[in-house]
C-alpha positions as CSV (number, residue, x, y, z in Angstrom):
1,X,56.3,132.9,115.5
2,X,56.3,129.0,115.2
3,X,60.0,127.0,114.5
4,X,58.9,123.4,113.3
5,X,61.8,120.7,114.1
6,X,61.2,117.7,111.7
7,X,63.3,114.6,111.7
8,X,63.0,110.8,112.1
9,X,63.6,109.0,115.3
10,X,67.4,109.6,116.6
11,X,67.8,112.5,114.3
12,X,69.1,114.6,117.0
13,X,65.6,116.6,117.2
14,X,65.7,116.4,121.2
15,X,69.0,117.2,121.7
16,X,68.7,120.7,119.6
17,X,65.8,121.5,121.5
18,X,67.1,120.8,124.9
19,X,69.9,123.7,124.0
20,X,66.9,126.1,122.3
21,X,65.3,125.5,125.6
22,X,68.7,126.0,128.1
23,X,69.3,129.4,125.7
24,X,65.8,130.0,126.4
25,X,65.9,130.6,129.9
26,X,69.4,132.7,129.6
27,X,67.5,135.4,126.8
28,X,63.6,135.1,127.9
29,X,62.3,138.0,129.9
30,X,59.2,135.5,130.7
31,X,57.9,132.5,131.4
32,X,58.9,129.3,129.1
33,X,57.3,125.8,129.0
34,X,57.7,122.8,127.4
35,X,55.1,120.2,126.6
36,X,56.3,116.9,126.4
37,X,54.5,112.8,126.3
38,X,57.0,111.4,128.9
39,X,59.6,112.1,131.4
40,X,62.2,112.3,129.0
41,X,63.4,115.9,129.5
42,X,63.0,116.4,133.2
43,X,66.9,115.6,133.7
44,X,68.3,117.8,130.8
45,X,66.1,120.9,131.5
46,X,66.7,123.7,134.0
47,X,64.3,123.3,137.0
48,X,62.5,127.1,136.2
49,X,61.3,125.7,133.1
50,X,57.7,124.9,133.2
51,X,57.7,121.0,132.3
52,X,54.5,119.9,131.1
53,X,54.1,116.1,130.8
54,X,51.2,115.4,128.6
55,X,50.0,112.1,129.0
56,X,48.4,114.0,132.5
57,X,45.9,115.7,130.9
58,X,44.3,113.0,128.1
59,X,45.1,115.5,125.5
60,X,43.5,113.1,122.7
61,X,43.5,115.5,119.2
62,X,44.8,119.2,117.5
63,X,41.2,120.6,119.2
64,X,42.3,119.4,123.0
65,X,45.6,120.7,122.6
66,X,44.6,123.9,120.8
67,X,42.5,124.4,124.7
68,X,44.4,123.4,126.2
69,X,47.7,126.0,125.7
70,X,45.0,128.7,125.3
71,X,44.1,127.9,128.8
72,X,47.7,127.4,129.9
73,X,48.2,130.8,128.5
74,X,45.0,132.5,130.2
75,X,46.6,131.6,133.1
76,X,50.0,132.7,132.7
77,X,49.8,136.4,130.4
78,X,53.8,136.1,131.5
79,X,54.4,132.9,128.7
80,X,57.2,134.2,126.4
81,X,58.4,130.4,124.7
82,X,56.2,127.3,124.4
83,X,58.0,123.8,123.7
84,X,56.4,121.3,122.0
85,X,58.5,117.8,122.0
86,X,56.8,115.4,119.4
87,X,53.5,117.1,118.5
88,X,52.2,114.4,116.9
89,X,52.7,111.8,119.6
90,X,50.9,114.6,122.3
91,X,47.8,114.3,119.7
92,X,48.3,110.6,118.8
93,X,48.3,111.0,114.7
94,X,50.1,111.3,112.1
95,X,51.8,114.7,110.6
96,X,49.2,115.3,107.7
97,X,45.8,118.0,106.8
98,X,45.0,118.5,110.8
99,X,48.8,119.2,111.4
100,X,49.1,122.0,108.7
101,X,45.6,123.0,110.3
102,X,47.1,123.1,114.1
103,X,50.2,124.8,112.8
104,X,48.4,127.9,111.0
105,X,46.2,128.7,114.1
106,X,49.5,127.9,116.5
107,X,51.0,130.7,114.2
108,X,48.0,133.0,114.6
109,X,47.9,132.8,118.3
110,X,51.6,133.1,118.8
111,X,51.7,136.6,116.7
112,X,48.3,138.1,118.5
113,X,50.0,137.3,121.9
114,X,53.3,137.7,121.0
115,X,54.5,133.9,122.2
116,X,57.1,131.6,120.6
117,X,56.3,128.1,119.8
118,X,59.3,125.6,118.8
119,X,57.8,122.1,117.9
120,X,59.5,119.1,116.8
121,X,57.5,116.5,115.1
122,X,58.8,112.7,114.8
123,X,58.7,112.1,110.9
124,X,60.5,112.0,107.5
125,X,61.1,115.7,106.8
126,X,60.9,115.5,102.9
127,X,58.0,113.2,102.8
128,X,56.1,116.8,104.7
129,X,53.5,119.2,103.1
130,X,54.2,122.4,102.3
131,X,52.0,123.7,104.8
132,X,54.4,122.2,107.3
133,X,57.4,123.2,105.6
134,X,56.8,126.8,105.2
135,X,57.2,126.2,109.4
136,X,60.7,125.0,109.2
């Protein structure tokens, strides 16, 4: 199951996500991560959360990122929630085709291993496809 968070800059989009991640860690039987480009969370988070900042690991398009978590998850089969704080910053694009693309094999991989991805994405919300909406 993937929850897309879509909103312009100052929307509140980081906020809500830093209290989906704090009830994370309270209802989670596993693991739970967060991907972020900065160090704007590592204040507001709980220190058990796995904070993943980005920028680390030249993450440059959907394809790098799509290895990327698979690899974070074949090393960690325990990964219950996966945070993803302004995709399309992470990738360096804008939300368009590749998006929709990214989101529908997110969504596979999240149902075959039974992982939760919340992403928020840094953008008009009615100017988005509905390939990205049906995520909202």
């Amino acid at each position: 199951m993937i929850r897309v968070i879509m909103g312009k800059k100052g929307s509140g989009k980081t906020k809500n996500v830093i209290e989906m991640i704090n009830n994370a860690v309270q209802t989670e039987h596993g693991n739970v991560v967060c991907i972020e480009k900065g160090n704007k969370l590592t204040f507001d988070i709980p220190y058990h959360i796995r904070l993943v900042e980005a920028s680390e690991y030249d993450i440059a398009d959907y394809t790098a990122l799509k290895g990327f978590i698979s690899g974070m998850y074949a090393g960690n089969y325990d990964i219950t929630h996966i945070f993803i704080d302004s995709l399309t910053k992470i990738v360096g694009g804008e939300c368009d085709n590749e998006t929709e693309k990214f989101l529908d094999w997110l969504n596979k991989f999240a149902e075959r291993h039974n992982i939760k991805f919340t992403i928020t994405i840094s953008d008009d919300a009615s100017l988005a496809s509905e390939g990205v909406k049906k995520y909202f």
